[in-house]
N, C-alpha and C positions, 0 to 999 in steps of 0.2 A: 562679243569680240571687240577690245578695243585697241586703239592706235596714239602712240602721243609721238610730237616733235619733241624730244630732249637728247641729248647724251652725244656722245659721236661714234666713229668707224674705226675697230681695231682691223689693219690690214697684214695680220701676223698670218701666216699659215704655215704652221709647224711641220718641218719635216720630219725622217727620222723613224720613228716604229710605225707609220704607214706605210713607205715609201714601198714601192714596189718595181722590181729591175729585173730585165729578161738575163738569166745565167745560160739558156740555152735553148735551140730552135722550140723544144717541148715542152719546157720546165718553167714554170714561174716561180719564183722567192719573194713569199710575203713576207714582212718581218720576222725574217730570218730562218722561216719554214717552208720547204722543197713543195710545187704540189705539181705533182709528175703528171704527163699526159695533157695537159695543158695544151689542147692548140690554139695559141694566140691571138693570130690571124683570122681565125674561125670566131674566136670572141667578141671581137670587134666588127666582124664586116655582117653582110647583108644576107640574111636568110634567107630557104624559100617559106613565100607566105603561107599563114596557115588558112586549111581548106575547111572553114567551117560550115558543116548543115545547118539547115535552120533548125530542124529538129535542137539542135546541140545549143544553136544560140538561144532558144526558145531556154533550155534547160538551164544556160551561164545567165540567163536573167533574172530564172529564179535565185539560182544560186549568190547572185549579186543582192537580189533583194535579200536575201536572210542574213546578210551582216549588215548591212545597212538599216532593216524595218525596223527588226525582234529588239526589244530593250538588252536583253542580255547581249547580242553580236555587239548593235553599239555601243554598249559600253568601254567595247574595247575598239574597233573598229574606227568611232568616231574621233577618236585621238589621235589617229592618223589623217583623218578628215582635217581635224582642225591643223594640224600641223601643218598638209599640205595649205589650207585657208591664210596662216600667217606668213606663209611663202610668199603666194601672192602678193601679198602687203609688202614686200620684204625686195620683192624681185622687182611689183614696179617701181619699188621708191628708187630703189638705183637703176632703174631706165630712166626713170623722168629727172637725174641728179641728185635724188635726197642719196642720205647715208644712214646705214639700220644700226643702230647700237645696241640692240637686243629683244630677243624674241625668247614668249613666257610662253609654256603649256602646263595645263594642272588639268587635275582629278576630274573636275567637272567639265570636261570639253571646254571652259574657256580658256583667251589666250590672247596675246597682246605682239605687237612689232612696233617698236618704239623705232621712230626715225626722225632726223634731223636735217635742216634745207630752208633756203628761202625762196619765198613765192606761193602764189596759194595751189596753182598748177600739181606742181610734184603732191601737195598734200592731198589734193582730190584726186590725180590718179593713182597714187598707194592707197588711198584711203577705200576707192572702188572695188580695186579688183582682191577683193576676201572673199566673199558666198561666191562668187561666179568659179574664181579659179581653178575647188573642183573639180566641176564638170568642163574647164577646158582641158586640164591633166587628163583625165578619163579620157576626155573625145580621140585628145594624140595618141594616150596608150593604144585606146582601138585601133586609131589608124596605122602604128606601125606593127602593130598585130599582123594586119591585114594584108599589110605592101612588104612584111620580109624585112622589115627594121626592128626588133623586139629588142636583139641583143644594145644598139643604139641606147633604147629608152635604159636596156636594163642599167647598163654603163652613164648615163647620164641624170640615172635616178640616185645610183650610188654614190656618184662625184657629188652631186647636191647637197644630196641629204650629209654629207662627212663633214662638207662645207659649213653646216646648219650649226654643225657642234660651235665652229667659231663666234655663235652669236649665240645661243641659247645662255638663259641666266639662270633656270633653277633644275633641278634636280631631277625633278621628278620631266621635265622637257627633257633632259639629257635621255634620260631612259626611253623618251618614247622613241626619240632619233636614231639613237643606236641599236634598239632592236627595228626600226623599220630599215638604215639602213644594215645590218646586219643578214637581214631574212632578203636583200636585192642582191647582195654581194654572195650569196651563196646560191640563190635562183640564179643566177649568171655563169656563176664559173662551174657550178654541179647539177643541174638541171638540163633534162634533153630539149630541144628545139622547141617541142611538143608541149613540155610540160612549162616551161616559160611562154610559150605560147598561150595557152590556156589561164595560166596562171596571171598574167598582165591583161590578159581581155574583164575576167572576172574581179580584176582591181580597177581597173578600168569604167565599167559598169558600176560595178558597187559605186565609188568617187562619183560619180554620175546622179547615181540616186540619191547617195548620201548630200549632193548638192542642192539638189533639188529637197530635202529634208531639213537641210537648214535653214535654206531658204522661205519653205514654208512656219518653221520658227521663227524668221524675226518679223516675217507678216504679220504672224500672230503677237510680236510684242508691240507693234504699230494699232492692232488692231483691240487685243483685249488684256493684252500686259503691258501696259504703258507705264507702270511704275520700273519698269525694266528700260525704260529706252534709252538709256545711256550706255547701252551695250548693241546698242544698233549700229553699224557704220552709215544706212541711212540717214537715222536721227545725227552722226557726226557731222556726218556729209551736208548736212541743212543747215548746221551750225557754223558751215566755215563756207559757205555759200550762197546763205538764202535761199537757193532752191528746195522745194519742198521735197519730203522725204517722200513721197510716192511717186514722185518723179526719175526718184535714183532706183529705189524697188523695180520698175518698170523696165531703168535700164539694165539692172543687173538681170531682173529674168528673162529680157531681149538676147543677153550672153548667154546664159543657161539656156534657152530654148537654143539656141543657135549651134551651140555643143551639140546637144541632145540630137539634132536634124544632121547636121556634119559624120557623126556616127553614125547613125540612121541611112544615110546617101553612101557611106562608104562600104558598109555593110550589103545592099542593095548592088550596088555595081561590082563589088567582087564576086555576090553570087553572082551576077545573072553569066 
């Protein structure tokens, strides 16, 4: 996963065949198509939370691990990993002031956020949060799983992701954006409570492991693929700070472990 300072910030957002406008208390019109029964109000606001057994979450952890472990799920799978990964990169460069001028996904799980800025600040905390980001997406999906917020995420995963289109530069990026958000925007508006429910814990989870799976990948290019290390943001991280890359490893799995316990804790106090 790499990152460069170059290029600048197109702040265009096209309106127009997205644009969506209430015709009436029950009816939504999406570009230009009626989709009846719609309640709107129910879309947006706050669910009741769902009641999961352990037995069940026992079973959504399997289930999380078989898109995440098996080579065949990740193959596809992790494309949305990494996508969510250059978010990350994408989201803090414009907290900390930089500006993203474009974001690559291809074939092979890699993927780039090219961002622009001065100071070394913004470039160490864009450059950080990649492998962690993940497993914080997953931690919140759990948690508004859990509290009766699902629809929230669903609505804010699909504002995102639409968003992403604005920065994406290749092709084969477009395609993973719009069918991931594609498959949010219809879990939201045609999916029961239940089955968004279920369906965001075990993306949730998955992103979780699949974090904790890259992670253990770029150890491994630190540790015995070193002709690789220029796809570490560790090894970047070193390079634009001196600090040693097992220092930044350390912190990024201080944040994945900290996901992982946060879920873990919220999970825990809903059951009991």
């Amino acid at each position: 996963m790499r990152y460069w300072g170059i290029a600048s910030l197109t702040n265009i957002l096209p309106a127009g065949p997205f644009a969506v406008a209430t015709v009436a208390p029950d009816t939504v019109r999406t570009a230009g198509f009626p989709i009846d029964g719609v309640d709107v109000p129910a879309l947006l606001g706050r669910t009741q939370p769902l009641d999961v057994p352990t037995a069940v979450m026992v079973a959504l952890l399997v289930g999380a691990a078989a898109l995440s472990l098996p080579r065949f799920s990740w193959q596809y799978f992790g494309l949305f990993t990494t996508l969510v990964h250059e978010l990350g990169h994408a989201f803090a460069a414009l907290l900390s002031g930089r500006r993203v001028s474009g974001i690559r996904i291809h074939r092979n799980h890699a993927g780039s956020a090219r961002t622009v800025g001065r100071g070394v600040l913004g470039t160490v905390i864009s450059g950080f949060f990649g492998y962690p980001t993940p497993a914080l997406v997953g931690a919140v999906l759990f948690w508004c799983v859990l509290t009766g917020y699902q629809n929230v995420a669903l609505v804010a995963g699909t504002v995102v992701v639409a968003l992403t289109l604005l920065f994406i530069r290749n092709w084969f990026g477009a395609l993973v954006v719009v069918i991931s958000g594609a498959t949010s925007a219809a879990i939201w508006l045609y999916g029961s409570p239940t089955v968004q429910g279920y369906t965001l814990l075990v993306v949730g989870v998955a992103l979780m492991v699949g974090s904790v799976r890259a992670f253990v990948g770029v150890v491994s290019v630190h540790t015995s693929r070193r002709r690789e290390l220029a796809s570490s943001d560790a090894y970047l991280l070193y390079q634009r700070t001196r600090i040693p890359s097992p220092i930044w490893l350390l912190l990024m799995a201080a944040v994945i472990g900290g996901s992982l316990y946060f879920a873990a804790t919220t999970f825990a106090m809903t059951a009991a």
